[in-house]
N, C-alpha and C positions, 0 to 999 in steps of 0.2 A: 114298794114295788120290787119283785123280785127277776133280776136279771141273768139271764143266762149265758154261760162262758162256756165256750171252748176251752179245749185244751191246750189246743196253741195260745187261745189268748191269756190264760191262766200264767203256762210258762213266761207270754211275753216280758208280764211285770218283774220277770226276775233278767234280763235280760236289760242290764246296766253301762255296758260299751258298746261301740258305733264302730262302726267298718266300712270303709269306701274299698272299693274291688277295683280294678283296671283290666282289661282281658288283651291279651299280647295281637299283634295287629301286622298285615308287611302294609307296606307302602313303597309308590317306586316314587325315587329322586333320579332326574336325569337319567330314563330310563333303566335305571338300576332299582331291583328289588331289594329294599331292605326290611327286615324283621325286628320290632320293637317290640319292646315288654318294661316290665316294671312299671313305671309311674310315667314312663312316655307312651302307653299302651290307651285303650280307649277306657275311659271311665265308666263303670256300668252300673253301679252301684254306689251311693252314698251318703253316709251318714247311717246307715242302716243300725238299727240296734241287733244286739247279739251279746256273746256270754263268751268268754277266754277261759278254757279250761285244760288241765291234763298237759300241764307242764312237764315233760319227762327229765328235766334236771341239766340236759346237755351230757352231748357223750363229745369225748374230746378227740376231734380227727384230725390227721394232715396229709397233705400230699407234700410235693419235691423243696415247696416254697413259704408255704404257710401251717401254722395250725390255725385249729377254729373249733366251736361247738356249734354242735347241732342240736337244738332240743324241739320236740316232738308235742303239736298240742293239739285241740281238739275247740272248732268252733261252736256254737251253737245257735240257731237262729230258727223266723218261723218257717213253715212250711215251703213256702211259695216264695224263697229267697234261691234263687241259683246262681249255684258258685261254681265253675266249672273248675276241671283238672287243668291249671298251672296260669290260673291266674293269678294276680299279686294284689294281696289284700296289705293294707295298710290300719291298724284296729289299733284303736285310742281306748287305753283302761281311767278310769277314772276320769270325775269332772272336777274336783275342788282344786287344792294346792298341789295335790299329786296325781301326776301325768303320764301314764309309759304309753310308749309307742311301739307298734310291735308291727314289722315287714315281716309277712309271711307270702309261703309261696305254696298254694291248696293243691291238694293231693285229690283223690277221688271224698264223692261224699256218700253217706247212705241218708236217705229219706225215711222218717215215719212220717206219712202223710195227712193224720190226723193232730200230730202234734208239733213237732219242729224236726229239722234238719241237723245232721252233726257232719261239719266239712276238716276233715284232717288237713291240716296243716304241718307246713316247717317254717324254723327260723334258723339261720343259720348267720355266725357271728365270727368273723376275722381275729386271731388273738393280736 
């Protein structure tokens, strides 16, 4: 019997890491607005598969107090996964013995809409 795939579902099978998203949120306490983000932010997403690519290597910046690297990468996921501008994605490489974790914080994305999604990310690391 011969089955027929998409394109997106084609690419899915290569699409090896998972990614929980969280989308930045205010809430008021005691009358007071406050604005959450990162992993206290609402959860929207997760477990999602996806693909960690385009590592730009870290450029080495600092301001008054710190240095740190930035390095620049590139998500990829199916079509009908949305990832908005400055959410915090948390994306797990690998399942065996070796594990990286990777906080990223997603930039704009472009859609092909037949195939998958590419969400530009950052990760940015304290020295």
């Amino acid at each position: 019997m011969f089955v027929s795939l998409s394109e997106a579902d084609i690419l899915e099978q290569t699409y090896l890491d998972k990614m929980d998203v969280y989308r930045p949120k205010k809430k008021k306490i005691d009358g007071e607005t406050i604005f959450l983000k990162g992993k206290y932010g609402d959860k929207v997403l997760e477990k999602v598969p996806c693909s960690l690519s385009g590592n730009s290597g870290g450029k080495i910046e600092e301001d008054l107090t710190n240095k740190f690297t930035k390095s620049d990468y590139k998500i990829f996921a199916r079509p009908e996964i949305e990832v908005k501008e400055n959410d915090f994605i948390v994306l797990t490489v690998g399942d065996g013995e070796i594990i990286r974790v990777h906080t990223l914080l997603a930039g704009k994305s472009r859609l092909y809409p037949n195939s998958h999604v590419e969400i530009f990310a950052n990760e940015d690391k304290k020295a």
